[in-house]
N, C-alpha and C positions, 0 to 999 in steps of 0.2 A: 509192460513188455517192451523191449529196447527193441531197435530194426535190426538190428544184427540177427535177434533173436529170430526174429520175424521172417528175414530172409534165410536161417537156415534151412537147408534140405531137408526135406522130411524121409525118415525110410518107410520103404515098401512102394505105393504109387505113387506116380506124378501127382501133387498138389500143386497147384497154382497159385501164387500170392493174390491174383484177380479174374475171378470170372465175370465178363460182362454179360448180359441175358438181353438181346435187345438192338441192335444196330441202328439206331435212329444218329441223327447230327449229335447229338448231346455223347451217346456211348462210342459214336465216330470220334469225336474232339479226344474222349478218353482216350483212346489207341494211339489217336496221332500222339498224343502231350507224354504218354506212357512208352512209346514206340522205343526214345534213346534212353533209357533208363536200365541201365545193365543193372539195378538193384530189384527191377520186377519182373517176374515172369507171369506175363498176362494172355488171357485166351476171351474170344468176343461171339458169341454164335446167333445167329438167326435162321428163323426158317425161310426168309427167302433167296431165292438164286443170288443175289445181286446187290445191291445200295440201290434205294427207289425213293425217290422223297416227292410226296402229293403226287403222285402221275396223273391221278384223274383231271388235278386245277394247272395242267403244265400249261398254261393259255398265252398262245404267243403273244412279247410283250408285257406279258405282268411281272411287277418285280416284288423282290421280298419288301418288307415294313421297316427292314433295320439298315445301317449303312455295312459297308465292306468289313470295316473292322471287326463287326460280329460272326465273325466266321468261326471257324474250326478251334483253331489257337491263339490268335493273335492278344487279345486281351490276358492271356498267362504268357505268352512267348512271344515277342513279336520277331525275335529271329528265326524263329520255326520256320524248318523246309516243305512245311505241311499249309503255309498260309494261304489266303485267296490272290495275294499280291504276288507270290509265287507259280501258281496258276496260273495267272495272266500271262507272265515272261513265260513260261515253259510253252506254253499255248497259242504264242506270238499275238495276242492280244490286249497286251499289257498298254501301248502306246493309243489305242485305238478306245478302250478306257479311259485312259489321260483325258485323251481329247472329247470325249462325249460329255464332260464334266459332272457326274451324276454321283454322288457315295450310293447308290441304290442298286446292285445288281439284280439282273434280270432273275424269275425264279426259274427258269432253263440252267443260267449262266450258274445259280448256287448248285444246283441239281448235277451240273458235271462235274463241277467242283469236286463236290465232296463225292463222286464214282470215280474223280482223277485220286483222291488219296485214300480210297477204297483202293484203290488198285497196286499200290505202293507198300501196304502194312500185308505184312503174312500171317499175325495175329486174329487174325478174320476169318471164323469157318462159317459160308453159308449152307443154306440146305441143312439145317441142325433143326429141330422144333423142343423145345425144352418140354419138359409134359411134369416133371415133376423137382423138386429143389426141398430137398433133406440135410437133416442138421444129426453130426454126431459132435465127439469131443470138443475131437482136433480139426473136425475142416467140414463144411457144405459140401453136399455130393448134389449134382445136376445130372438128373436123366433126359438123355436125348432121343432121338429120332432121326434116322436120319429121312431126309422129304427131297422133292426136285426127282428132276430126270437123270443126273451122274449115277457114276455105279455106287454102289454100297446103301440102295432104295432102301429103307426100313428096317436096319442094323440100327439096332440101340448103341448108345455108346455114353459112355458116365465120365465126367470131368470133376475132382475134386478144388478146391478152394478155400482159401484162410478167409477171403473177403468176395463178396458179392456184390455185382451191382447192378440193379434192376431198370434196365431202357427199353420197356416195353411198350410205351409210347402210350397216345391215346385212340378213345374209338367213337366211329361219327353215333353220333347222338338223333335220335327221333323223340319229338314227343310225344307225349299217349295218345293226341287226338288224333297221330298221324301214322302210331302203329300198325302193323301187319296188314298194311292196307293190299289190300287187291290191284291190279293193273299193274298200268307200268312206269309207277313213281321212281323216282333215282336220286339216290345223297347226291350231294356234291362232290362227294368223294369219287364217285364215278363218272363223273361229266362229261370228259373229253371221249370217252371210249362210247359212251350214249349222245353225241353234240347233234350228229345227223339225224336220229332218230328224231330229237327235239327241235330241230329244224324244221321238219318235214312236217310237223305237227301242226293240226290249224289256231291253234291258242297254246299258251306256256304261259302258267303261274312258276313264279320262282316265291318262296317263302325264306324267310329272314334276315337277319339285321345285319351281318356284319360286310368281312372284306369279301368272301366266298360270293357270297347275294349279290354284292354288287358286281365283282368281276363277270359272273356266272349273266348278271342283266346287261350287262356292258356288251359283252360278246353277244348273244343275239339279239340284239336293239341295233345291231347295224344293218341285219336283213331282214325287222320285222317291217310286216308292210305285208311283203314275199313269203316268205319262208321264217317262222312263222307269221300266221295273218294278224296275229295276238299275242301280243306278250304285257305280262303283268307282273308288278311286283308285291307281295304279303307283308310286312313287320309289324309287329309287336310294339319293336320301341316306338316313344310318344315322337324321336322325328330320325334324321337317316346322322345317327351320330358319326363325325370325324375320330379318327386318332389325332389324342392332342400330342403334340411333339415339344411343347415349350420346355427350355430348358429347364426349368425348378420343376415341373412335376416330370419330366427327366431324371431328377434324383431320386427320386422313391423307387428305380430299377438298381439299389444299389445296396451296402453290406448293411450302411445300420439302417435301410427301414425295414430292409427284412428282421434285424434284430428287433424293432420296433414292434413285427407286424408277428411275429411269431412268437414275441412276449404276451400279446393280447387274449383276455380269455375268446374260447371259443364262438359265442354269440356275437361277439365283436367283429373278430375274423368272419363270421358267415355273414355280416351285414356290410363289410366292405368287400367282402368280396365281390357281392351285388351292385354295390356304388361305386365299384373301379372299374367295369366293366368295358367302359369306354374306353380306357385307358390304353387296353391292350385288344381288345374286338373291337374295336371300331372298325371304318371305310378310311382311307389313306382320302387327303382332303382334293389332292389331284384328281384322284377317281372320280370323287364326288360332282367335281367340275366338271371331267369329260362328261361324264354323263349327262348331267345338264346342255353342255355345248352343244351335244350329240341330240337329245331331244329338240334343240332350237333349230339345228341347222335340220331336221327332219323335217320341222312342223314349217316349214317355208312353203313345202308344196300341199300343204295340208295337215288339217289333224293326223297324231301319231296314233295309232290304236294303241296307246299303253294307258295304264294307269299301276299309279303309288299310292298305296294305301299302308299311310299310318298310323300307329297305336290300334294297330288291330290283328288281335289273335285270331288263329283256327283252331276250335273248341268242338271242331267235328269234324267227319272226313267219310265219302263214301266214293265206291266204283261201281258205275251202271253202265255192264256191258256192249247192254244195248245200244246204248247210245255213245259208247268210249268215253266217255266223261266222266270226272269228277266233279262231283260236288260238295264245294268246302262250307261249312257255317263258319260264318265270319262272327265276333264280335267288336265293339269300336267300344274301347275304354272312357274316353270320357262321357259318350252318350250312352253305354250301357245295352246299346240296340244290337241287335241280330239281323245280320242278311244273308244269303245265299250266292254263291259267288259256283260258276262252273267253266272248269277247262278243261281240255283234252289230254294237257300232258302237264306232269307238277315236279319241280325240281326242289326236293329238301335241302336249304344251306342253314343245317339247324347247328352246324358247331358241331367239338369233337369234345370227350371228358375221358379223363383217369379213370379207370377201371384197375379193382384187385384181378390181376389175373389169377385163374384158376392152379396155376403149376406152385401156387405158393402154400396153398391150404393144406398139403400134406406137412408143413413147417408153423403150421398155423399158431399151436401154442409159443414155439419162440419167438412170436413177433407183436409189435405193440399196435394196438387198435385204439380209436377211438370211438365216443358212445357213437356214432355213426356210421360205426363199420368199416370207418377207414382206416390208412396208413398213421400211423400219430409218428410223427415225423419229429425227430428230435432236430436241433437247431445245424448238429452236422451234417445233415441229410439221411441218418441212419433211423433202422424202422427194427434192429432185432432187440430183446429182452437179454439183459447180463445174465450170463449165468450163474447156477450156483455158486461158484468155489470158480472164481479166474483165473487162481494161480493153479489150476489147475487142467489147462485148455489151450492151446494155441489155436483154436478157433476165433477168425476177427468179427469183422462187423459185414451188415447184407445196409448196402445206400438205394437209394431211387433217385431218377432222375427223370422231373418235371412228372412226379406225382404226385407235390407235396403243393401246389394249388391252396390249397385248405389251408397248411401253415405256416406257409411262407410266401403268398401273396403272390404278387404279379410279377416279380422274378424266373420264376418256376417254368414258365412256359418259355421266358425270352433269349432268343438265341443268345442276344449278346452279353446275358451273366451266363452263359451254358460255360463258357472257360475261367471264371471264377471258382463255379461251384466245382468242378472238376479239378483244379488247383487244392480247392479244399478236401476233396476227397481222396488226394494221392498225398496229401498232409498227412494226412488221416493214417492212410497204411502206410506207409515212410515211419512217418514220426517227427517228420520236419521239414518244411517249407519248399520242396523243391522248387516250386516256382513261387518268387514274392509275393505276395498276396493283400492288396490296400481293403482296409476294415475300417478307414474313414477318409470318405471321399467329397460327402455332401456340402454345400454351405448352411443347408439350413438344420434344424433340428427337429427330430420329428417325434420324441415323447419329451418330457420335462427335464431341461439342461440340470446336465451334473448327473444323472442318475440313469445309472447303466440298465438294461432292458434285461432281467433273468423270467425268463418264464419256468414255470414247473416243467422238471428234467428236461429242459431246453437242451443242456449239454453247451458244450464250447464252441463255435464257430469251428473250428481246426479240434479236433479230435484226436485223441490216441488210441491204437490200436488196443483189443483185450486179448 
């Protein structure tokens, strides 16, 4: 199907060339990169009021893991009026960046960012809750909701679409031993809005490994002593891994190891998944230092009442009233032993994972799975089954963005491929390159030179439309 085809009008309703489901930074970057494109007509809905990115971890002073560049557009457009560097100058904070010399923005500083170019695009309806996403011919039909305090409270409202694109993001994660527990535990995902509570508290477990844990132990290890009288921290891993930032494994954030890594059979992919871990969860290695600084210059006036315990899982988990306490079973990996560990208050920094959302299961048989119940993710980021008879349908393609973990690696979550893949995804419904797109970037090679990476229905990097 040619884009001519593509872009013509449909009769009867408004179809959309693109529905996005999701406003996270990745379906934001969509809009902005899609915004001057008089060849699409796009629509983006969420259910909530606003653009909010992690509110709970907005902990003054933390800044994101990636440099400036990895913003919104710039890696597809670096003339975009939607960039971070445009932000800065509209914001009169452009020279005051200069001078701080950091490529690291603050995660406040990304957070207004991207509600300064929330604010600019009209293609943005909040207050929408999608509830269900149907397939006929010619086009995907989206039932909404509407949600929020504006008027038109719980008025359905149906958006049709040639192409879909899934930014539903992810969801914080517990593990079993830490499930449906009693009292008053809090993800990470909620911290800042529960920070006092866990202050006030006479002991605080924080539990695990990455940049969450540490920020989350960072922030009250400046008034443990006081407020809390105890603080402690839980991991798993065998020690407090850093993000490595070197430049060659730098390269594997790029077109062909994802070609590489989304050629490999499945087992493969589940076992690097595990072994990359570090890669992209880790602790930023400045952190790691403060932290330590932060413990030395504490223990000058005395022992700190903290303690680091790692390589050790919690394999159980209870609340006794009585006493407001939890108590965790601990176990320690290499020695196999069990102990008992209790605190007043426990803060889960257990990570966040892709979830099929529910609004998709009414669409369930058009779209491909794999044995493990997930998204099987073709190499263009698209997740629907061809139809029948194509020449028979101007219905396109339904994409995800950063749910594809599983099949394309450690790209998937990282902001700074989010304007790549989004580049390739308006490839995709186009028909052709709107923004150039580099598909080899590395110096090194990551499967055996000379031999291109096809996985089973991989699909083309850049796609055309059905």
């Amino acid at each position: 199907m040619s884009a001519a085809q593509h872009t013509a009008p449909p009769a009867g309703p408004r179809t959309y060339d693109v529905v996005g489901i999701g406003i996270g930074p990745f379906n934001l970057g969509l809009a902005a990169l899609t915004e001057p494109l008089a060849e699409l007509d796009t629509v983006f809905l969420d259910s909530a009021d606003g653009f909010a990115w992690h509110p709970g971890m907005m902990i003054e002073g933390a800044t994101i893991q990636v440099p400036f560049l990895a913003d919104l557009v710039t890696m597809a457009d670096p003339t975009s009026r939607f960039s971070f560097l445009s932000y800065l100058k509209a914001s009169g904070r452009l020279y005051p960046f200069y001078i701080r010399e950091s490529f690291y923005p603050l995660r406040e500083e990304y957070d207004a960012y991207c509600r300064w170019v929330a604010e600019q695009l009209d293609t943005l309806r909040w207050g929408r809750t999608v509830v269900a996403l149907e397939v006929e011919d010619d086009a995907y039909v989206v039932h909404t909701v509407r949600t929020g305090t504006g008027t038109g409270t719980g008025t359905e409202e149906t958006y049709r679409a040639r192409h879909v694109v899934l930014g539903t993001g992810t969801s914080p994660v517990v593990p079993p031993a830490l499930r449906d527990l009693a009292g008053p535990a809090v993800h990470s995902a909620e911290y800042l809005p529960q920070r006092e509570r866990l202050r006030a508290a006479r002991s605080v477990t924080v539990v695990g490994s990455g940049q969450s844990a540490a920020e989350i132990y960072r922030d009250l290890l400046e008034t443990v002593g006081d407020q809390p009288t105890r603080l402690d921290w839980v991991t798993r891993s065998a020690r407090f891994f850093p993000m490595e930032y070197t430049k060659l494994t730098l390269e594997m954030t790029s077109p062909e190891y994802t070609d590489h890594f989304h050629a490999l059979p499945l087992e493969t992919r589940q076992r690097l998944g595990r072994e990359q871990r570090s890669l992209y969860k880790g602790i930023s290695g400045t952190l790691v230092d403060d932290i330590y600084d932060t413990l030395y210059r504490k223990s000058v006036r005395g022992p700190v009442p903290s303690t680091l315990l790692t390589d050790t899982e919690v394999i159980g988990a209870r609340w006794d009233p009585d006493t407001a306490e939890y108590t965790l079973r601990l176990r320690h990996g290499d020695l196999g032993e069990v102990h008992e560990h209790r605190t007043a208050a426990l803060v889960l920094a257990t990570g966040y994972a892709a979830r099929v959302p529910d609004l998709v299961l009414s669409a369930r048989e058009h779209l491909a799975w794999d044995d493990l119940g997930r998204f099987a993710v073709a190499r263009d980021y698209t997740i629907d089954t061809p139809p029948p008879d194509p020449s028979r349908t101007t219905r396109g393609r339904v994409f995800v963005q950063n749910a594809e973990e599983h099949t394309h690696g450690l790209t998937a979550p990282d902001l700074g491929f989010g304007a790549w893949r989004n580049s390739s995804i308006i490839a995709s419904v186009t028909g052709h390159e709107v923004y150039p797109m580099e598909h080899r970037i590395a110096f090194q090679e990551f499967g055996v030179p000379g031999r291109v990476a096809h996985g089973a229905g991989s699909g083309s990097p850049v796609g055309g439309v059905r």
